[in-house]
matplotlib code that plots the C-alpha trace (Angstrom):
import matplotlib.pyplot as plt

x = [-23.2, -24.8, -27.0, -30.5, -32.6, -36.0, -38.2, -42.1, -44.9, -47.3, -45.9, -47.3, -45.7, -42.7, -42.7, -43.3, -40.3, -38.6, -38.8, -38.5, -35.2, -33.7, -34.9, -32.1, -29.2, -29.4, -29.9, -32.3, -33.1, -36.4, -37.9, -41.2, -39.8, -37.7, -36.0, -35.4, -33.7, -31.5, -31.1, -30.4, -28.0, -25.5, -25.4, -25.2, -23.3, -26.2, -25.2, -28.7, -31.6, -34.8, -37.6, -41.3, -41.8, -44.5, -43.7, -45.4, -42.8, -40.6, -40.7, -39.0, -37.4, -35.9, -34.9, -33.3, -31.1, -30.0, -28.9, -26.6, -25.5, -24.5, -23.7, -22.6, -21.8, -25.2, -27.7, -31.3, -34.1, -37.6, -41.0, -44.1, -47.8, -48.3, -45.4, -45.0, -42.7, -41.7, -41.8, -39.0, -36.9, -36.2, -35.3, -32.8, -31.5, -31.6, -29.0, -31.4, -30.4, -33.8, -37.7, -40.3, -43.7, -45.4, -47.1, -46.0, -42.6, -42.3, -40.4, -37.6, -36.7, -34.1, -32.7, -32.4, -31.1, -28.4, -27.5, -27.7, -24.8, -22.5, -22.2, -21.9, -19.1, -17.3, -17.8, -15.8, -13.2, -13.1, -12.7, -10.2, -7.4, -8.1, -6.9, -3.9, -2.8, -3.1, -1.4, 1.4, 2.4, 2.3, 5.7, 4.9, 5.2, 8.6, 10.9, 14.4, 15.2, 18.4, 18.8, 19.2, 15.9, 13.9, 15.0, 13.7, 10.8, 10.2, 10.5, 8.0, 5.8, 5.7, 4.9, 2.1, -0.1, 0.2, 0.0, 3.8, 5.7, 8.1, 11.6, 12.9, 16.8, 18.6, 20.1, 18.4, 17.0, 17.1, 12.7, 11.4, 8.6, 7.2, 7.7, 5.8, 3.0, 3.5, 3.3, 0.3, -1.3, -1.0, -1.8, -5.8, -5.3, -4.7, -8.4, -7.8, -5.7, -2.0, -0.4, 3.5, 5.5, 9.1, 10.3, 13.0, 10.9, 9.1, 10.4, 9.7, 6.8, 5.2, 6.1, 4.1, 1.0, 1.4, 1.5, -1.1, -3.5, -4.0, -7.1, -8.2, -6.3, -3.7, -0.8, -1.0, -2.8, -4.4, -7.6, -9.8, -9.5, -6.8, -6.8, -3.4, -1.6, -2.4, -5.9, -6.2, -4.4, -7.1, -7.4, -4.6, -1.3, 1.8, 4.5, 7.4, 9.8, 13.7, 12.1, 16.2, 15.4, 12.7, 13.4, 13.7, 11.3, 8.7, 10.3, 8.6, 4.9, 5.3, 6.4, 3.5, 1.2, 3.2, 2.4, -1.3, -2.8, -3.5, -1.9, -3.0, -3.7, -1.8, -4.0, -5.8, -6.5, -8.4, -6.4, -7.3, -7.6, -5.4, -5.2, -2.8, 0.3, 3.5, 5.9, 9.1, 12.3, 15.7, 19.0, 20.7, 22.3, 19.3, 20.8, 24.1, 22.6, 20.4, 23.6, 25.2, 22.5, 21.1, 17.9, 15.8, 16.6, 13.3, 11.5, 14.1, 12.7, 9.4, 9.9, 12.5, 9.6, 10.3, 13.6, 13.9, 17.4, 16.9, 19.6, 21.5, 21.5, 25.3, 24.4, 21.2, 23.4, 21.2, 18.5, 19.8, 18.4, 15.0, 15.0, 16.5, 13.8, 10.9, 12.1, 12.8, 8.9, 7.5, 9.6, 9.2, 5.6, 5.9, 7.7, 6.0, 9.2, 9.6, 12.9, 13.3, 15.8, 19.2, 22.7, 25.2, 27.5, 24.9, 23.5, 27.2, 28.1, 24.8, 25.8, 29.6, 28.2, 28.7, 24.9, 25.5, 21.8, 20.3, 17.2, 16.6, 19.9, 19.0, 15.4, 16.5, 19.4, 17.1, 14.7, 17.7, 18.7, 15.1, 15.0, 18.2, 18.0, 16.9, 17.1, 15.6, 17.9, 19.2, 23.1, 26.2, 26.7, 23.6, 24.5, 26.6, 30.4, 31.4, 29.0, 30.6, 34.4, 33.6, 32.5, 35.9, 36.1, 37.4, 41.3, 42.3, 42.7, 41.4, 37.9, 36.2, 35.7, 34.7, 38.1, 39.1, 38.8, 36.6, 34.3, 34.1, 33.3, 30.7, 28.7, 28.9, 27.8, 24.8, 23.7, 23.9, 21.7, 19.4, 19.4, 18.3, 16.0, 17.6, 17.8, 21.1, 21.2, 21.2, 23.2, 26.2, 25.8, 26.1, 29.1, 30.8, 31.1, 30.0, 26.8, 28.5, 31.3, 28.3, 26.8, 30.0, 30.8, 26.8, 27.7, 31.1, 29.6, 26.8, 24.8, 20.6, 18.6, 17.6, 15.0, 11.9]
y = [-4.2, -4.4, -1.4, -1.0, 2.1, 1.3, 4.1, 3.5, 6.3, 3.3, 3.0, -0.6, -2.1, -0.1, -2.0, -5.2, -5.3, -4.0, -6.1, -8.8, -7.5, -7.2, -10.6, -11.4, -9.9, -6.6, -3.2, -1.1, 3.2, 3.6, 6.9, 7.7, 10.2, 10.7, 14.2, 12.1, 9.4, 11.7, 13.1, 9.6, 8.7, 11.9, 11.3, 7.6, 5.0, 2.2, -0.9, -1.5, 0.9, -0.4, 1.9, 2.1, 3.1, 5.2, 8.0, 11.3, 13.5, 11.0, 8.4, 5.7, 4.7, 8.6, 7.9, 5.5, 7.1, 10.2, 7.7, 5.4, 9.0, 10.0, 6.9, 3.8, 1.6, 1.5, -1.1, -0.5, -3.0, -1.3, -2.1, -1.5, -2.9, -2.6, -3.9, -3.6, -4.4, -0.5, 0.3, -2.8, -2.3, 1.4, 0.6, -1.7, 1.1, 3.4, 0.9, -0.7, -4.0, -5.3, -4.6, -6.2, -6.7, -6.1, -9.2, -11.9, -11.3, -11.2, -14.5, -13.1, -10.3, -12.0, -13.8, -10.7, -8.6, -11.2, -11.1, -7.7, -7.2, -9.6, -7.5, -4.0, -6.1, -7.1, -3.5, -1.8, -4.3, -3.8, 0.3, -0.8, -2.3, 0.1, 2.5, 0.5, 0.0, 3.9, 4.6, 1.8, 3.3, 7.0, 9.3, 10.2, 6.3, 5.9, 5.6, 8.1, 11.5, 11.9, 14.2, 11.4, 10.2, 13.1, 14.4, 11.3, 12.2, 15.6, 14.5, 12.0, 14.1, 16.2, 13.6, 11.5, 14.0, 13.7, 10.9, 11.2, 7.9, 7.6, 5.7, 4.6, 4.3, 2.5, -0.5, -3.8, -3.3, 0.5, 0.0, 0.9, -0.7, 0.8, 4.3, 2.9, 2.4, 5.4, 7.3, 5.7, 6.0, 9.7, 10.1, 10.6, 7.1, 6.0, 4.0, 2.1, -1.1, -1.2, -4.2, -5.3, -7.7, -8.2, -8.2, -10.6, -13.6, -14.6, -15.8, -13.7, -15.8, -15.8, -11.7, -11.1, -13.1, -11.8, -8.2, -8.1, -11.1, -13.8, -15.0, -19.2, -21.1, -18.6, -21.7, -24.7, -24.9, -21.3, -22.8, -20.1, -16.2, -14.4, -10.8, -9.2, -7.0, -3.5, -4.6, -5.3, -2.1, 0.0, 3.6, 2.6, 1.8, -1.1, -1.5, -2.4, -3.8, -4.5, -3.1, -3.3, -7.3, -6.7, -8.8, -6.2, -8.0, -7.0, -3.6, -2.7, -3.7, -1.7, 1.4, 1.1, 1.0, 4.2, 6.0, 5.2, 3.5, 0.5, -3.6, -6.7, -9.4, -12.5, -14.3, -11.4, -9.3, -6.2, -3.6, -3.5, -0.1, 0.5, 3.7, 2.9, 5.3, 2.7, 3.0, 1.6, 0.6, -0.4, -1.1, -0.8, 2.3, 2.3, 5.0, 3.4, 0.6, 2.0, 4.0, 0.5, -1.5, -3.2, -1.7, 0.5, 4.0, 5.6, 3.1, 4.8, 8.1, 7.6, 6.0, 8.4, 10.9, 11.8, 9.9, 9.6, 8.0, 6.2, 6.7, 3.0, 2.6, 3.3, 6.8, 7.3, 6.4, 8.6, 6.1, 2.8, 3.1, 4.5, 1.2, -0.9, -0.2, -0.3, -4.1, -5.2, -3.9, -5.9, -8.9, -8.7, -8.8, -11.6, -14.2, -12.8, -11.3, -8.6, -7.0, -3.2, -1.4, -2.3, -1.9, 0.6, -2.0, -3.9, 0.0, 1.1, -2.3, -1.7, 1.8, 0.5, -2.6, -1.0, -2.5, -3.9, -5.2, -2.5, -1.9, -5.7, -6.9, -4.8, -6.2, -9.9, -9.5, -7.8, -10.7, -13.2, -11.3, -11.2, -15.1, -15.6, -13.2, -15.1, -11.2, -7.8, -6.1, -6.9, -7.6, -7.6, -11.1, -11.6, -11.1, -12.8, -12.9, -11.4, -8.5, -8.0, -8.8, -6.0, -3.4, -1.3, 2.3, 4.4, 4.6, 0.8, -2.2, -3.7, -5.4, -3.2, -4.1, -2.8, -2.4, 0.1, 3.9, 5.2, 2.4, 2.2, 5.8, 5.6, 3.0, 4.4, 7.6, 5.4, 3.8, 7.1, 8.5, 5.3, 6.0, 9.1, 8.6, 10.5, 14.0, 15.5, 17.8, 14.9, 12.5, 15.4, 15.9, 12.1, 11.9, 14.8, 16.5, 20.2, 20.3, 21.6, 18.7, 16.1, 17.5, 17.4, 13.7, 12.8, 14.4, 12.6, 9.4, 9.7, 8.5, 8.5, 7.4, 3.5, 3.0, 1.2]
z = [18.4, 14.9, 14.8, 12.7, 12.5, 11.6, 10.1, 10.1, 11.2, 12.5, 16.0, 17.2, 13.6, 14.3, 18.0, 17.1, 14.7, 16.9, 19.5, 17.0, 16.0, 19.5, 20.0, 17.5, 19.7, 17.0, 18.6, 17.5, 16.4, 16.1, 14.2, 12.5, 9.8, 7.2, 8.7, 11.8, 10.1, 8.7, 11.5, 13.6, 11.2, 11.7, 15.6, 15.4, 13.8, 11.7, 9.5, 8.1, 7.8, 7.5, 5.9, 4.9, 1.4, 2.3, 5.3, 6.4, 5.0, 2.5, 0.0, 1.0, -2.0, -2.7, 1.1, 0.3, -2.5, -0.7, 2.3, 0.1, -1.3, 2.4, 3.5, 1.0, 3.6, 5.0, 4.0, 3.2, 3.4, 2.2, 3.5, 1.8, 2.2, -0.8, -2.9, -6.9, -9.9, -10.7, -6.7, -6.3, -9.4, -8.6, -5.0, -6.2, -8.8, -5.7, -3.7, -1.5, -0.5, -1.0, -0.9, 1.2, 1.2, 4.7, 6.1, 3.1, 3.8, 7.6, 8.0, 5.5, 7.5, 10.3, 7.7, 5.4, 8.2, 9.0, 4.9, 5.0, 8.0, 6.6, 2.9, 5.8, 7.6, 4.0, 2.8, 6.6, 5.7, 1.8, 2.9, 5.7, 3.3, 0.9, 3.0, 4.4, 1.1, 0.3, 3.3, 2.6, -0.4, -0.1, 0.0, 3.7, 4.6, 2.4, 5.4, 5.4, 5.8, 3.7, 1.2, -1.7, -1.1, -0.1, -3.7, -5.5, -3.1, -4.4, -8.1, -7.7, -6.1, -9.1, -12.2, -9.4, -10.6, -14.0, -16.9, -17.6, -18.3, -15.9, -15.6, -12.7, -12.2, -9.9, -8.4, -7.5, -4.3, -3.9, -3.9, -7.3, -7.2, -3.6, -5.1, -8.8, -6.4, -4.3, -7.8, -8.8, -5.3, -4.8, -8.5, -10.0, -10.7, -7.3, -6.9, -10.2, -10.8, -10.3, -12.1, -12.2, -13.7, -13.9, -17.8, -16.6, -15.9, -18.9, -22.2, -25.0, -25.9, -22.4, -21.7, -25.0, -23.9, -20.4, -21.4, -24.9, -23.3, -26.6, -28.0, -27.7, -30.6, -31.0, -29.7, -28.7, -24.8, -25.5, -24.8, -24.2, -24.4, -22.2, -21.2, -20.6, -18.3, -20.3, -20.6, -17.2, -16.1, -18.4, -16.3, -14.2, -14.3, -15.5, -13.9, -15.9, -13.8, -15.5, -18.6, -20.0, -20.2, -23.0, -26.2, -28.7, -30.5, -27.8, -27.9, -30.8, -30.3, -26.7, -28.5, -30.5, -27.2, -26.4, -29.3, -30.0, -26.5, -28.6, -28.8, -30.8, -28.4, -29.9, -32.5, -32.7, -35.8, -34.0, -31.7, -28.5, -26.6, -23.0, -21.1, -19.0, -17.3, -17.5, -15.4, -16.3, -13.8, -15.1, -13.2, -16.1, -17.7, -20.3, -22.5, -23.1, -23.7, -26.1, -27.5, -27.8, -29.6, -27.0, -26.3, -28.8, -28.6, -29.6, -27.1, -24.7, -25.5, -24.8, -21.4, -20.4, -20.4, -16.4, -15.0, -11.4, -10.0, -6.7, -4.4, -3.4, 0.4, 1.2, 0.0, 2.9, 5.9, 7.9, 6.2, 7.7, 11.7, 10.8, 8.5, 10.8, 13.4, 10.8, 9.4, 13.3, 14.2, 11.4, 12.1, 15.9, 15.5, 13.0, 15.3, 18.3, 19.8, 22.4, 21.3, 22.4, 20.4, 18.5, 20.3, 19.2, 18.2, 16.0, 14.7, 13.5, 12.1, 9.6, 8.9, 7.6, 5.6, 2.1, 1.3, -2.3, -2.3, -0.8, 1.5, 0.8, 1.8, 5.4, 5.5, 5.1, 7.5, 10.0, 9.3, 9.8, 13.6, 14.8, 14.1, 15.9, 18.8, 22.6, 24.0, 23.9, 21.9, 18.4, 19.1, 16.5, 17.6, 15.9, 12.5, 10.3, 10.6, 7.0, 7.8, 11.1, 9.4, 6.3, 9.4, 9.5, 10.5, 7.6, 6.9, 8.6, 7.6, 10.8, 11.5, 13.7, 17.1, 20.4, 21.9, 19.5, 21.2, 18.6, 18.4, 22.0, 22.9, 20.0, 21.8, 24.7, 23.9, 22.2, 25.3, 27.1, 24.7, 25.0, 28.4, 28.3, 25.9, 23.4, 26.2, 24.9, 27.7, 30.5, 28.4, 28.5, 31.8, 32.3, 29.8, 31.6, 28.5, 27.3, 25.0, 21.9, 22.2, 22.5, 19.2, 17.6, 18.5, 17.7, 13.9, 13.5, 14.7, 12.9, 16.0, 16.3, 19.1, 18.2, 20.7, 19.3]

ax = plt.figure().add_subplot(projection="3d")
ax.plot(x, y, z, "-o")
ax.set_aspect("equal")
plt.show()
């Protein structure tokens, strides 16, 4: 229920409003001090607080500043019998959400409360995917535990806290840009703007006004000012994404931002100032190409301030189920879909697909199975045949199927182990087998528990 706390020392005003404001369907705190307001708030959750200017023990509009202090979500509404200019502006300086006059005002109040709720509820929610966001792109919510990534983990860890230039190698689809965010997330620039763009999809013409912003008249349909990318990252961060596809014209104005934080805006004649951390990604071999001509070799130095290689996917098989669960979670919830785990045979297909486009090759074919499944459980049936033809166990020529010994004890030591929800000492039991031997198949089958 919306909540307000009203703080008056006159008693029968403080009733009447009261009652007045319950009338509404709000509920309502009701004190007589500033030390109990304070008080009131610690114990109990308020959206709006509203406060006499003039109290026993406070001043209602210095109240009002150490509350907002304590508690910025809150809303403030003052009250005063006496209401003046200087009184009003500094309430306003002081974060109250307005100031009322006792009496000439009265009729304002329901309407001002109602106001007054709506900017708390936009605020919770403002704060609420603030925090999602954080929390989507931090290292502890990059999903794998291989060794590959965990050491791409680590580095990053290191430069997030710093303004280094980073470069991020790897190949399309290995998630550069989730761990550029996670980067700027976890870094001290992590509550100011993160901006992206993908060098590959402009011409030179439109990359250069994209990235320096261009000033009205400076080509034909620049009809008014423009600010770009590095402006609009100012304090935060860019994003270069397939910075190898930079005209080498453009090369040279962004080794100039490199060097002295400042760009000409196109049509300009004044630099422009951008404190900005870049972040760079390639998925090409940046210093050959540099080596060969094709990319400027002192703009290659300056980016290559902190390399981090991300691992492709075929070298995190231990990766592949905890993704496979994550993308069939999201897309079960998407298309409303009850699905309960992945099979063995559908779980050891993924992890012999040789994944040339990575973790977004697995997320659209997940995608694709969740659209196609009628059943609780993600099947090999389900994907598509030249996944399930390229799925061969090591050494044969053969496509792999479930009539072949290894495959089939592999799956059904997995559906043991689903069965037993992933117990190792019941599923060996079960399997007739001795502990050590279950551990020792569970290694060379490179088998996990795939339960959602």
């Amino acid at each position: 229920m919306k909540t307000v706390l009203l703080i008056d020392d006159e008693e029968k005003l403080r009733g009447l409003l009261g009652r007045i404001i319950r009338l509404e369907g709000f509920e309502v705190l009701e004190v007589g001090d500033g030390k109990s307001a304070l008080k009131r708030l610690k114990q109990t959750e308020v959206d709006v607080v509203l406060c006499d200017v003039k109290l026993p023990d406070a001043n209602g509009v210095e109240l009002a500043r150490a509350i907002k202090s304590e508690y910025p979500l809150i809303e403030i509404i003052l009250l005063t019998a006496y209401g003046n200019i200087p009184d009003g502006v500094q309430a306003i300086k002081n974060g109250a959400f307005d100031y009322l006059t006792k009496g000439d005002d009265n009729n304002r109040i329901i309407p001002l409360l109602s106001r007054a709720f709506e900017k708390v509820a936009l605020s919770r929610r403002v704060q609420q995917l603030e925090k999602q966001i954080g929390e989507k792109y931090n290292f502890q919510n990059l999903i794998g535990t291989s060794r590959a990534l965990q050491a791409a983990i680590d580095m990053a860890r290191r430069v997030a806290a710093t303004d280094a230039t980073v470069l991020l190698l790897g190949e399309t689809g290995v998630g550069k840009e989730v761990f550029a965010q996670a980067i700027h997330q976890e870094g001290n620039r992590g509550n100011k703007p993160f901006v992206a763009v993908n060098c590959s999809a402009f011409s030179k013409e439109l990359l250069e006004s994209e990235l320096f912003g261009h000033k009205a008249g400076a080509f034909t349909g620049a009809i008014k000012d423009k600010k770009g990318l590095f402006e609009e990252a100012h304090t935060g961060t860019i994003f270069l994404d397939e910075i190898g596809e930079m005209p080498m014209e453009l090369q040279a104005r962004m080794l100039r931002v490199l060097e002295t934080g400042e760009f000409i805006k196109v049509g300009d004649t004044k630099p422009t100032k951008s404190d900005a951390r870049i972040i760079a990604a390639t998925n090409k071999a940046l210093q050959q190409e540099a080596e060969a001509g094709h990319f400027r070799q002192d703009l290659f130095y300056r980016l290559s301030v902190f390399q981090i290689e991300l691992p492709p996917l075929r070298e995190r098989l231990a990766d592949i189920e905890p993704l496979a669960i994550h993308f069939t979670q999201v897309f079960a919830a998407k298309t409303n879909k009850k699905i309960k785990g992945l099979s063995g045979e559908f779980l050891m297909t993924l992890q012999q697909h040789n994944w040339p486009g990575n973790i977004r090759e697995l997320k659209n074919l997940i995608e694709r199975s969740v659209i196609l499944t009628d059943a609780d459980m993600l099947e090999a049936e389900s994907l598509p045949y030249e996944i399930r033809r390229s799925a061969q166990p090591a050494g044969t020529g053969k496509t792999l199927s479930a009539f072949d010994l290894a495959s089939a004890e592999k799956i059904h030591i997995q559906k043991v182990l689903n069965y037993t929800n992933g117990n190792k000492t019941e599923a060996a039991r079960l399997l007739n087998i001795a502990l050590t031997t279950l551990y020792r198949k569970i290694e060379e089958f490179r088998i996990g528990g795939h339960q959602l």
